[in-house]
Backbone bond lengths (Angstrom), bond angles and torsions (degrees), N, CA, C in turn:
res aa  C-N    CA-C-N  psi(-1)  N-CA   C-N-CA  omega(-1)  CA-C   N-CA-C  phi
1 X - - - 1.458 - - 1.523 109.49 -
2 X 1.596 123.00 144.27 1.211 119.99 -158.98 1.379 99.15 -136.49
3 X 1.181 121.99 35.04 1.499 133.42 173.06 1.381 102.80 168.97
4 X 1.500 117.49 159.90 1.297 155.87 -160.32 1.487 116.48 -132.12
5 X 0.885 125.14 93.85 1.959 139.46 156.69 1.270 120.12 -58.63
6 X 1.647 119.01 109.18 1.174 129.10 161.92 1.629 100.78 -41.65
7 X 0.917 120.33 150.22 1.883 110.84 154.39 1.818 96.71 -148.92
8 X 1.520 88.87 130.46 1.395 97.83 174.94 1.958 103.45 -95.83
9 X 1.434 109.28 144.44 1.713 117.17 -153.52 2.032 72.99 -126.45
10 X 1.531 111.10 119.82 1.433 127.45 -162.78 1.834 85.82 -127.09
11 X 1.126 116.79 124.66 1.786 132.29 159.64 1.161 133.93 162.37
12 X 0.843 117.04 156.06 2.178 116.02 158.74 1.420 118.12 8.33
13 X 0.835 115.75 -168.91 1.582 115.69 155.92 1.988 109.65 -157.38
14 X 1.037 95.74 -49.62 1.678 96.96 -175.75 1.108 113.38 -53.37
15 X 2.053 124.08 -59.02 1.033 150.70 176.15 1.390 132.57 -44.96
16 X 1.846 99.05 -34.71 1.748 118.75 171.44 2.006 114.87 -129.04
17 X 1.459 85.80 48.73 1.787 79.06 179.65 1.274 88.88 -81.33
18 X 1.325 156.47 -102.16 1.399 128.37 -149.41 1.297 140.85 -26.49
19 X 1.637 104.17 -43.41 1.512 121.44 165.51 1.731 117.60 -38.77
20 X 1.703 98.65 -48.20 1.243 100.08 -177.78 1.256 111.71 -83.61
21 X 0.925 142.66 -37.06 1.595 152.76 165.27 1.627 98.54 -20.81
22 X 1.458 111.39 -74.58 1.174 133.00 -171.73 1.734 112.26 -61.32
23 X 1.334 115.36 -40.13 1.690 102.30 177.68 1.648 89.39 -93.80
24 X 0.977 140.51 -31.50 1.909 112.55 172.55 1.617 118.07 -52.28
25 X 1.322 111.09 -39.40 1.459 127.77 169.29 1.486 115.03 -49.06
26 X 1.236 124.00 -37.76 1.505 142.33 -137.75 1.882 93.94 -114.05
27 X 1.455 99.72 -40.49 1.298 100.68 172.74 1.403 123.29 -76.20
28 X 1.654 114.67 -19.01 1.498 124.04 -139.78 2.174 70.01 -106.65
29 X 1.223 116.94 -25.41 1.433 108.47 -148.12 1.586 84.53 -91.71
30 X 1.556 116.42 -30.41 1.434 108.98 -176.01 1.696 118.54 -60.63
31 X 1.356 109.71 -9.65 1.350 129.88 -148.89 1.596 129.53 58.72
32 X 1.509 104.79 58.21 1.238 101.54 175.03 1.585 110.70 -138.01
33 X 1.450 132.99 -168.42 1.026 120.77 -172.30 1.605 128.57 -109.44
34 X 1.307 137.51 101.38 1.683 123.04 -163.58 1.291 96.49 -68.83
35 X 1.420 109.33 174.12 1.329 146.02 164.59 1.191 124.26 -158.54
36 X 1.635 118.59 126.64 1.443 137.43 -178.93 1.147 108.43 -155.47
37 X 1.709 102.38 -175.28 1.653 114.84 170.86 1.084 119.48 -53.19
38 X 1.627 133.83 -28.93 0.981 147.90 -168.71 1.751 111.19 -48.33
39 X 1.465 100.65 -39.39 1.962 113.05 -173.12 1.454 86.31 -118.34
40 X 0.910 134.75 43.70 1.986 121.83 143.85 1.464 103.81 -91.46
41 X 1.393 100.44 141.91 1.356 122.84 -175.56 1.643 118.07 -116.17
42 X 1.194 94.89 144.40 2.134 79.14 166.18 1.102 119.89 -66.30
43 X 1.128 117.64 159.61 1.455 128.89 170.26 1.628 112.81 177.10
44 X 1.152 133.59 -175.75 1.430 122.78 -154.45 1.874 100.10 -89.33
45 X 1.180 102.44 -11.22 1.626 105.07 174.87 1.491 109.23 -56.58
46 X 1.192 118.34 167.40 1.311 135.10 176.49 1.502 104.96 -101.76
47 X 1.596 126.73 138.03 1.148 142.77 -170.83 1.703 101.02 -37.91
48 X 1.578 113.16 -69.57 1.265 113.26 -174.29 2.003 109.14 -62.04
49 X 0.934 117.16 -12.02 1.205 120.65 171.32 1.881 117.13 -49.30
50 X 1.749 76.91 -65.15 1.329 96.59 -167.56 1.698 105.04 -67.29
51 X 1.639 123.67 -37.52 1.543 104.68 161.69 1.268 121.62 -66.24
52 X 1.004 133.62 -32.90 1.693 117.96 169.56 1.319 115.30 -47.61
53 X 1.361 98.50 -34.88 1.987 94.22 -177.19 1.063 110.90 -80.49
54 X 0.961 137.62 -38.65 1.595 152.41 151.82 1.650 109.45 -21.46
55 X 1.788 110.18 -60.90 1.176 95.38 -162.47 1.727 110.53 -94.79
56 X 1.385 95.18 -12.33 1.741 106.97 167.91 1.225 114.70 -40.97
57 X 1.533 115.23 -45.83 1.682 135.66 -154.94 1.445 87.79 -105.11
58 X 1.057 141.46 -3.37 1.759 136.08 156.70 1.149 119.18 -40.35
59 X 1.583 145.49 155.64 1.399 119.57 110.84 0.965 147.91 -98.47
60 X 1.573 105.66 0.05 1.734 115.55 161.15 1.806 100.70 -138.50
61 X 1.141 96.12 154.89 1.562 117.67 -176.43 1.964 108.60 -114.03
62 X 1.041 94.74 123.70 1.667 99.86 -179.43 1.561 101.12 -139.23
63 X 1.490 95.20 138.94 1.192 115.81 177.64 1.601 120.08 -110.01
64 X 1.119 125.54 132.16 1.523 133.72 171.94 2.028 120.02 -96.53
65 X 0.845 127.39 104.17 1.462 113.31 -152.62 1.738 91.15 -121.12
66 X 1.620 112.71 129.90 1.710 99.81 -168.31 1.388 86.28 -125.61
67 X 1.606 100.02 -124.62 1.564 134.15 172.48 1.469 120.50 -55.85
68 X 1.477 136.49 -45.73 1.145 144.67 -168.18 1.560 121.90 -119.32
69 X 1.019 99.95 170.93 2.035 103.12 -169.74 1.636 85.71 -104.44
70 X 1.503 130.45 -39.04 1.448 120.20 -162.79 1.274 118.49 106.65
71 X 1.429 105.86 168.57 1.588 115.34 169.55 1.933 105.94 -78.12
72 X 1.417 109.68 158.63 1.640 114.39 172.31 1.195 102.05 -119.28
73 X 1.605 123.58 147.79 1.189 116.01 -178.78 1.562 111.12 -78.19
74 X 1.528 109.09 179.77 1.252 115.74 -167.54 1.661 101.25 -59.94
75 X 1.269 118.74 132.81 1.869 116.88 174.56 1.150 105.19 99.98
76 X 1.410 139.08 -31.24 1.293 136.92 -165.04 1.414 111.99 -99.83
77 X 1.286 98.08 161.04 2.017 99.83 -176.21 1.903 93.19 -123.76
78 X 1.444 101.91 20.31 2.144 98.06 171.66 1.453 82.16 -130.95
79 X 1.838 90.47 175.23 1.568 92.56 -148.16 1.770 79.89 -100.78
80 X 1.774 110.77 -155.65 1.349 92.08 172.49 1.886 107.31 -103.61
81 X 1.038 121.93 38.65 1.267 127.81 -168.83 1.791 94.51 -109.39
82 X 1.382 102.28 -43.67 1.003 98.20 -167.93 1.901 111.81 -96.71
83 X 0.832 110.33 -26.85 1.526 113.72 149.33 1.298 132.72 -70.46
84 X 1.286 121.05 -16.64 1.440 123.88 130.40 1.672 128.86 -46.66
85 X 0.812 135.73 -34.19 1.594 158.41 -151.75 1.268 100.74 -110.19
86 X 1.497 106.55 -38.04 1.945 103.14 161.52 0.527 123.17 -73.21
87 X 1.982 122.29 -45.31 1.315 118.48 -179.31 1.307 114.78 -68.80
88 X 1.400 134.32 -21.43 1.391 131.37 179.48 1.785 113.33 -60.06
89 X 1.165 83.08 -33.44 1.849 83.30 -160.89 1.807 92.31 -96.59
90 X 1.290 123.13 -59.77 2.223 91.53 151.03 1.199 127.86 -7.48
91 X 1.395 115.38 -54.60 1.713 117.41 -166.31 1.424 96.40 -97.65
92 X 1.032 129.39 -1.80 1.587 140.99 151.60 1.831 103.13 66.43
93 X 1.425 98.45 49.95 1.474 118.79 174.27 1.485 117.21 -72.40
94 X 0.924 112.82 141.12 2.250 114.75 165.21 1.305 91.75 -45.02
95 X 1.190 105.25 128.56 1.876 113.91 149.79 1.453 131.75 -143.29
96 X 1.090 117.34 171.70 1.537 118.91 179.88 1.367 107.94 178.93
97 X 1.398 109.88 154.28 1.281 112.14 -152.76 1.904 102.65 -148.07
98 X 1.372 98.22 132.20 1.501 109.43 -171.95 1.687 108.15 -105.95
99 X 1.207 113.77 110.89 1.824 121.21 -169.70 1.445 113.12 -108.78
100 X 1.228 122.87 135.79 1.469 145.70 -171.58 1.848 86.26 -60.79
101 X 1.484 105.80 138.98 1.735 101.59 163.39 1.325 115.53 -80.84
102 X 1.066 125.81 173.62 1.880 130.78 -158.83 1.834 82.28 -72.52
103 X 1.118 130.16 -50.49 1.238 145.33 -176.32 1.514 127.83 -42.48
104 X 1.663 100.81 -44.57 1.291 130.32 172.87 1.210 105.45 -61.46
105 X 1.535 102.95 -65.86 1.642 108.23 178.96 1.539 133.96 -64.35
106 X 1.369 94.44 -23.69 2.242 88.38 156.81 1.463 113.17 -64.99
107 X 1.154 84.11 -32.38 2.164 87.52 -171.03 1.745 96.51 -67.45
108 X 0.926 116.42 -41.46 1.620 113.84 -164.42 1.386 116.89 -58.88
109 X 1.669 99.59 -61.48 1.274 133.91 168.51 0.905 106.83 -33.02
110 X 1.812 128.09 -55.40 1.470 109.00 -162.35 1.822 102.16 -107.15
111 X 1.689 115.53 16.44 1.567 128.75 165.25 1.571 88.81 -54.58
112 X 1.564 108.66 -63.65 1.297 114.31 -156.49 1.435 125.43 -94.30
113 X 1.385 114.83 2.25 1.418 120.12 170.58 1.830 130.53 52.97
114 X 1.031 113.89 -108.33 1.629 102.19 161.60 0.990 116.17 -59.19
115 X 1.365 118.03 -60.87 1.460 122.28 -159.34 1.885 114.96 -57.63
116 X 1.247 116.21 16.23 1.453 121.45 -156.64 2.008 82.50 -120.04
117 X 1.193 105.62 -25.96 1.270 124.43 -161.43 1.742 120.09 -75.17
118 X 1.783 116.13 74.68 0.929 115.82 177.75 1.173 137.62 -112.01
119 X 1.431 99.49 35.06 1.868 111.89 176.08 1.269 106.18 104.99
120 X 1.343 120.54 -168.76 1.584 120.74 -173.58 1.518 105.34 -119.45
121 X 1.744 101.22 -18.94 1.408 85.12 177.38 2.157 119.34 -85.86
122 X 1.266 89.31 -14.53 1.607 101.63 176.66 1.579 104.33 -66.99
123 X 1.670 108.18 -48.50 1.816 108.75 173.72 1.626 102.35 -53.46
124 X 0.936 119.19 -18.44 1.887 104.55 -156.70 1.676 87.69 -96.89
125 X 1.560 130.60 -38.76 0.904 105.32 -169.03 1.704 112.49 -91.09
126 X 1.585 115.40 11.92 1.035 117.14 -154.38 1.426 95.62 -110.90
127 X 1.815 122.58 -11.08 1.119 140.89 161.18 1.939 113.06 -85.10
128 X 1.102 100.67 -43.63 1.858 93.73 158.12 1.814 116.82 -69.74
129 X 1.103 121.04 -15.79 1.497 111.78 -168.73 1.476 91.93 -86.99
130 X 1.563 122.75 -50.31 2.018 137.86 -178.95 1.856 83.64 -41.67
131 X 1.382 124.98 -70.11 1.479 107.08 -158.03 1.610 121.45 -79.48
132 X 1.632 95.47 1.52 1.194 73.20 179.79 2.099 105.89 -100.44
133 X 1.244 95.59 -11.61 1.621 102.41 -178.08 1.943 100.55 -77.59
134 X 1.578 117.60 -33.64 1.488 115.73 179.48 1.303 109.12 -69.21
135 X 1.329 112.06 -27.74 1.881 96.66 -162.67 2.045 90.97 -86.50
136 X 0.883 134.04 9.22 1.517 139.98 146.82 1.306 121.34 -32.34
137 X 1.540 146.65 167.98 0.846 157.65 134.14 1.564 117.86 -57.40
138 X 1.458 91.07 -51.82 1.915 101.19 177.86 1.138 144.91 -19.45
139 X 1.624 94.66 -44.78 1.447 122.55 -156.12 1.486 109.07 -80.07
140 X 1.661 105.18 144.80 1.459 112.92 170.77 1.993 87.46 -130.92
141 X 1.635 106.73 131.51 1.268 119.34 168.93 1.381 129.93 -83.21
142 X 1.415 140.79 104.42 1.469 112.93 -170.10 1.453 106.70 -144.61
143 X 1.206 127.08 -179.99 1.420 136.99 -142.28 1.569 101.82 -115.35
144 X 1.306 124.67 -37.24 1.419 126.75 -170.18 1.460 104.08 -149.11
145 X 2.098 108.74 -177.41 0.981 94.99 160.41 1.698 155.36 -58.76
146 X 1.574 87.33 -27.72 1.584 104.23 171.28 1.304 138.63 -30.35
147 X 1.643 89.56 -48.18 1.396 112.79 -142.63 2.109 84.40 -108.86
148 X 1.020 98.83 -11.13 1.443 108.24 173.06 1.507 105.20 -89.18
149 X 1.584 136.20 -49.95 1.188 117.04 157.26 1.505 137.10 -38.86
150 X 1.779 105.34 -39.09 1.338 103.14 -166.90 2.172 103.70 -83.41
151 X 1.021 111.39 -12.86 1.647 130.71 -178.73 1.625 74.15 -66.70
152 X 1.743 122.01 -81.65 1.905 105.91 -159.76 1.229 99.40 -51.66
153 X 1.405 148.00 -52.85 0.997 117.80 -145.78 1.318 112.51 -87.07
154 X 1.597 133.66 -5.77 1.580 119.73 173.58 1.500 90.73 -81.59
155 X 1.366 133.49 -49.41 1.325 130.60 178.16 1.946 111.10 -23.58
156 X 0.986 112.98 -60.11 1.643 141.16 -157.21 1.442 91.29 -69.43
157 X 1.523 138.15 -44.89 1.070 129.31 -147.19 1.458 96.65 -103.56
158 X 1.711 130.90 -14.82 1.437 140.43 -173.38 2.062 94.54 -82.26
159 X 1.432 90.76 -33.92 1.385 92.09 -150.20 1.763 98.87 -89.77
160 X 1.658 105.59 -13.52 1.671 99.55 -179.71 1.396 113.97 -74.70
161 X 1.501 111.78 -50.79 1.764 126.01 164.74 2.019 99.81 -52.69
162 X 1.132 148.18 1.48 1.866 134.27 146.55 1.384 99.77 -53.69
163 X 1.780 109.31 109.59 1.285 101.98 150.12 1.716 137.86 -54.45
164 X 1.052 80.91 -25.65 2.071 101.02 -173.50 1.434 91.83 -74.98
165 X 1.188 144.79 -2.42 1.451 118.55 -160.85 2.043 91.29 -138.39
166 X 1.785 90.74 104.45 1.472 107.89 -156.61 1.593 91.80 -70.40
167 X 1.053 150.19 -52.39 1.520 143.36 -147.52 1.462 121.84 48.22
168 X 1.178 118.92 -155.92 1.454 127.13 164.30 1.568 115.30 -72.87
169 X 0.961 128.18 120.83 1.756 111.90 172.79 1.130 104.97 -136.15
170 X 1.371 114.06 150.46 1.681 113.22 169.62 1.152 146.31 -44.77
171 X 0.747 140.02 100.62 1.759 129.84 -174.19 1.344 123.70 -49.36
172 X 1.486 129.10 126.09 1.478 101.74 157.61 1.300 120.18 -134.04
173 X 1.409 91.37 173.15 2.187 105.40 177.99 2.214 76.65 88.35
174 X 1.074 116.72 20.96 1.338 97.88 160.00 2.027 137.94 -110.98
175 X 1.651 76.55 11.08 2.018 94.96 -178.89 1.782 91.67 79.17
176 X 1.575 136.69 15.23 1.382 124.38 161.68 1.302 91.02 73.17
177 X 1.484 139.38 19.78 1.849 127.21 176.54 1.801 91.98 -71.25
178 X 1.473 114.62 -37.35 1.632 111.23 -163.69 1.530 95.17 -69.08
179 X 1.611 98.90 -55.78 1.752 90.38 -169.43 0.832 100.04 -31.67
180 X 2.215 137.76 -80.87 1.177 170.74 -108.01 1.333 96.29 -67.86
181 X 2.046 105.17 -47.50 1.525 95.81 -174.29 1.577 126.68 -101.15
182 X 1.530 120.14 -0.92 1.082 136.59 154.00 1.869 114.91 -58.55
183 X 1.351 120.58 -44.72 1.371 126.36 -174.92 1.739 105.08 -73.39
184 X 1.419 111.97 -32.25 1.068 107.12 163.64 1.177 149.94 -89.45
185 X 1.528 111.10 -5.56 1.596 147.04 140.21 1.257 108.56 -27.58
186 X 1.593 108.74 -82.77 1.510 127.69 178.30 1.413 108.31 -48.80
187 X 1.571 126.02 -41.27 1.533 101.77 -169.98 1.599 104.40 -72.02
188 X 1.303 117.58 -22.80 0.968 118.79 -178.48 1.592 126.48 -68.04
189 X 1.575 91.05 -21.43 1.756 98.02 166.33 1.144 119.99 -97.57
190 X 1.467 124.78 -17.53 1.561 119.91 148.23 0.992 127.50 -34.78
191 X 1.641 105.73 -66.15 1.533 118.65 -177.30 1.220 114.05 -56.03
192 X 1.538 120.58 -54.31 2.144 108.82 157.20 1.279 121.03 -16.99
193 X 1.377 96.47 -55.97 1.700 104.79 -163.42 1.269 120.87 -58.02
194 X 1.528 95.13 -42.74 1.958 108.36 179.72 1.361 93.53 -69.22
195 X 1.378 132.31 -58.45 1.204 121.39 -170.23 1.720 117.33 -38.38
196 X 1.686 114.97 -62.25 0.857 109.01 176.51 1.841 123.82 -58.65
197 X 1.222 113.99 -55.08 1.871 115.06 156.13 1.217 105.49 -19.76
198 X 1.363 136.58 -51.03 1.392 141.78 -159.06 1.527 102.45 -63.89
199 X 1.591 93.50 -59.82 2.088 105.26 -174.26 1.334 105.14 -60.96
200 X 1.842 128.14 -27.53 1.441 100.93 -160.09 1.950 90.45 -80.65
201 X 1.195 103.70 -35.47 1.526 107.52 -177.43 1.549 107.88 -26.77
202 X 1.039 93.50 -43.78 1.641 98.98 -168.74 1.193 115.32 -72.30
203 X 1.224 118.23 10.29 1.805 115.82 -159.42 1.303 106.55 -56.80
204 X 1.476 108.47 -37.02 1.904 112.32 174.34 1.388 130.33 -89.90
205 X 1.616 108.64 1.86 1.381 104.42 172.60 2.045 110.25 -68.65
206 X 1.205 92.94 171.57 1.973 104.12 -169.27 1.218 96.07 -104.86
207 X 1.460 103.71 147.33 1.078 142.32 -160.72 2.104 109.40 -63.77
208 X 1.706 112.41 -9.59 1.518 104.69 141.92 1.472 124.96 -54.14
209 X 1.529 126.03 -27.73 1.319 119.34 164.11 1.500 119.01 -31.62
210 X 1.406 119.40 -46.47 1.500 114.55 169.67 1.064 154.46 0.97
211 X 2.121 91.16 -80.78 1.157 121.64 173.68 1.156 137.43 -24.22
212 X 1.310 140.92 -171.09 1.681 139.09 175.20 1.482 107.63 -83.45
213 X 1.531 100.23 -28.36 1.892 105.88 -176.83 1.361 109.78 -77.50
214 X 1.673 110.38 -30.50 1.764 91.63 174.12 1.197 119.29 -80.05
215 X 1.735 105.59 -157.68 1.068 107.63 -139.45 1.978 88.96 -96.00
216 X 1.129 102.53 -1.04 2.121 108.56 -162.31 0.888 68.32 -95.01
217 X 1.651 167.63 12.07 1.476 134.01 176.26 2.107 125.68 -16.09
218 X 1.688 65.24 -54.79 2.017 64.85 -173.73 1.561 129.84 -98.18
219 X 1.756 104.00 44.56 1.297 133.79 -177.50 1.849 84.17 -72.26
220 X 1.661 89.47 119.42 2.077 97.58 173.39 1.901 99.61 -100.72
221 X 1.183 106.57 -25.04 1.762 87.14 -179.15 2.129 98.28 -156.48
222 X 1.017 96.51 134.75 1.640 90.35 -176.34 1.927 93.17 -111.99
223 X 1.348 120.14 177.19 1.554 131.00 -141.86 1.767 91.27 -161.43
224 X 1.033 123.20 125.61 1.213 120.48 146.27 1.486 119.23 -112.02
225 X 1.525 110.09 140.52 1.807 104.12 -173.13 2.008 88.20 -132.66
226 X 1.051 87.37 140.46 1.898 90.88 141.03 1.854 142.87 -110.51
227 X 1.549 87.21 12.54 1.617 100.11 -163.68 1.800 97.18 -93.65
228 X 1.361 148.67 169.80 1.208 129.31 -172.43 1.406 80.61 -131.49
229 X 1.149 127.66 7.27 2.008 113.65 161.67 1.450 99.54 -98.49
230 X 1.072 113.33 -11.53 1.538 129.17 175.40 1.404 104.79 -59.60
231 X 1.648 126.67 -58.80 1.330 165.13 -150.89 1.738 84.28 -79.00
232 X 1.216 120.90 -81.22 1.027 136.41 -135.71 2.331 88.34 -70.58
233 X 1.242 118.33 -39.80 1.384 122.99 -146.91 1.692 81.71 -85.00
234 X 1.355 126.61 -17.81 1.344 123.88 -155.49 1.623 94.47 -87.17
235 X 1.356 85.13 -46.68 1.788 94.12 -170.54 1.567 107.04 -65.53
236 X 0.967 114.27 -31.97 1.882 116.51 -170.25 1.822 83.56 -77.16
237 X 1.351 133.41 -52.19 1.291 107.09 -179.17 1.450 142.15 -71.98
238 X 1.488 105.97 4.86 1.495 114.79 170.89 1.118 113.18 129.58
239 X 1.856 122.30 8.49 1.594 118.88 -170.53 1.787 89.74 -96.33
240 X 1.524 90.57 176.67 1.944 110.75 162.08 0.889 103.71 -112.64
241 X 1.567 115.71 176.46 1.644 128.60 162.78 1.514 108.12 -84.34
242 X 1.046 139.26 125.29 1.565 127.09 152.64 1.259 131.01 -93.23
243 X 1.240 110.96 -26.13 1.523 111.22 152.02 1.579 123.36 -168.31
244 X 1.175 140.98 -133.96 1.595 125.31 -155.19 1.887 78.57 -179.81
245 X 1.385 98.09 154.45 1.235 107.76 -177.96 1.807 107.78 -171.03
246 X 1.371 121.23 121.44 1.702 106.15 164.17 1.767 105.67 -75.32
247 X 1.650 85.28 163.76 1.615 85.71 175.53 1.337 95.59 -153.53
248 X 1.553 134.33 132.90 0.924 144.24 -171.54 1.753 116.48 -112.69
249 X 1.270 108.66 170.11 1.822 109.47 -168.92 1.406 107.88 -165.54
250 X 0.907 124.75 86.35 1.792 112.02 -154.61 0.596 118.36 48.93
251 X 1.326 129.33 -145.04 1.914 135.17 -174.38 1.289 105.46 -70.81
252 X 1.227 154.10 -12.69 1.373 149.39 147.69 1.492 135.00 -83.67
253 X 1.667 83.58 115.71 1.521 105.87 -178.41 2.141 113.63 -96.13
254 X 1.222 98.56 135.95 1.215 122.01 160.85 1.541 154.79 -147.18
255 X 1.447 118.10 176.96 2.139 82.84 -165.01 1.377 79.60 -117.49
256 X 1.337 105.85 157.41 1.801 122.19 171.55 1.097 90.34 -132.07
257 X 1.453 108.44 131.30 1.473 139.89 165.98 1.830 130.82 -99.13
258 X 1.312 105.99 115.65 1.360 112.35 -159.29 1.895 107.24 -97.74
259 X 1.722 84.73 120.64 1.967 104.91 -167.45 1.293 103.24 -100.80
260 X 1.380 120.44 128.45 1.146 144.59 159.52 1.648 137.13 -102.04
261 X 1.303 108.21 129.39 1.551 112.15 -164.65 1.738 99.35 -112.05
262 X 1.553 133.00 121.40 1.345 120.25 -153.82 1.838 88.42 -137.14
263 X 1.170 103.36 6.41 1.595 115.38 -174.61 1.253 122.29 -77.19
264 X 1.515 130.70 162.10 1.433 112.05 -172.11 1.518 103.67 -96.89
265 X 1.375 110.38 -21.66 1.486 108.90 171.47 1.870 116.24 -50.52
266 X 1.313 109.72 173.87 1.707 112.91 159.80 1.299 89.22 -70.59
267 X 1.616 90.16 156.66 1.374 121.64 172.61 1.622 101.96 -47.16
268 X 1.604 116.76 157.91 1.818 103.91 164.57 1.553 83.16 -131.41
269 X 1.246 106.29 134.35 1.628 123.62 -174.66 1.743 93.65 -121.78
270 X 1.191 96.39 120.28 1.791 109.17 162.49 1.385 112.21 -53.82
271 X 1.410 115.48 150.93 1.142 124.64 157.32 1.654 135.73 -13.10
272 X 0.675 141.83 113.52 2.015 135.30 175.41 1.399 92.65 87.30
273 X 1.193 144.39 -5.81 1.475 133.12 166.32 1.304 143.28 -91.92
């Protein structure tokens, strides 16, 4: 292979953490580079800021579409999944997009019970966004993560042979200083990646993780939410997951999810929080 593809990985988060697990993996194994919420950082930009720049600096845009429509940013009536997906095809990027089957998504939906549970008007638009991304060419349909890895990787291999779609490529007649610092870029975004893979792993370790002896030592403020647009707005602003937990109250069961801020900046807390 003689170039390397940014690929920005656009969806949910609660609804498709395996999914994503599995096409960041799939991308990272093809040898190329992901991009998501996962590596947004604070900084004085505004959330949607920072994905435009993100997907500007892409060279292909892929979408994952499951259980949920998402959070919308403040002002907007689309979520940011799907204003992502606009902005991709504006900047008139490669794309393609891997969708939960109608089948998949009862099963999911009712994996996760409330938390899947975002009104009727989020289902209605989350049922206009499915037809309008299926009646596409793009689309690959699949049932799990698996079958969602093997969708990136025929995707990845159509899209490495596009002449039009420049990627990373080697330099030459330059003594390999460009390669030198591109190869070391990427390990460096590997190593993110595992890092982050590492934290979601943990979603069920207990709350001794904390301590000074683990490994979160330099956790500056932790968050508990139970809402999963809650989940999703925390993570796009710079938190992790640290762990996952049900919690029950009488006949109602729900999961609260525990947010961590490990940054040297102040905390950045979204809106209403």
């Amino acid at each position: 292979m003689t170039k390397k593809l940014q690929v920005f990985v656009s969806s949910t988060y609660v609804d498709l953490i395996p999914e994503r697990q599995a096409v960041v993996q799939a991308i990272l194994a093809a040898g190329h580079i992901p991009a998501g919420m996962e590596l947004f950082s604070a900084g004085s930009e505004t959330q949607w800021e920072v994905i435009q720049r993100w997907i500007r600096d892409c060279d292909v845009y892929m979408l994952i579409l499951g259980a949920r429509y998402g959070s919308c940013p403040e002002g907007s009536d689309k979520s940011y999944t799907e204003l992502e997906f606009d902005f991709a095809i504006e900047q008139s990027k490669p794309h393609f997009a891997v969708v939960l089957s109608k089948e998949a998504v009862v099963e999911r939906q009712a994996s996760l019970g409330a938390t899947a549970d975002e009104g009727h008007l989020a289902k209605h638009k989350l049922g206009q966004f499915r037809e309008r991304i299926t009646s596409t060419k793009i689309t690959r349909m699949v049932n799990n993560a698996d079958q969602a890895e093997l969708a990136v990787v025929h995707a990845l291999r159509s899209l490495d042979h596009d002449a039009n779609i420049r990627g990373w490529v080697r330099a030459e007649g330059s003594g390999g200083l460009v390669a030198e610092a591109l190869s070391k870029e990427i390990s460096l975004l590997r190593a993110e990646n595992t890092e982050l893979k590492g934290k979601l792993a943990k979603a069920q370790s207990q709350l001794a993780a904390y301590g000074p002896s683990g490994s979160l030592a330099n956790i500056q403020s932790v968050r508990t939410v139970t809402s999963s647009t809650a989940v999703e707005k925390f993570l796009r602003a710079g938190w992790t997951v640290l762990s996952t937990r049900t919690e029950r109250d009488g006949g109602e069961t729900w999961t609260a999810y525990d947010l961590a801020w490990s940054k040297a900046e102040e905390p950045r807390v979204p809106n209403g929080y």
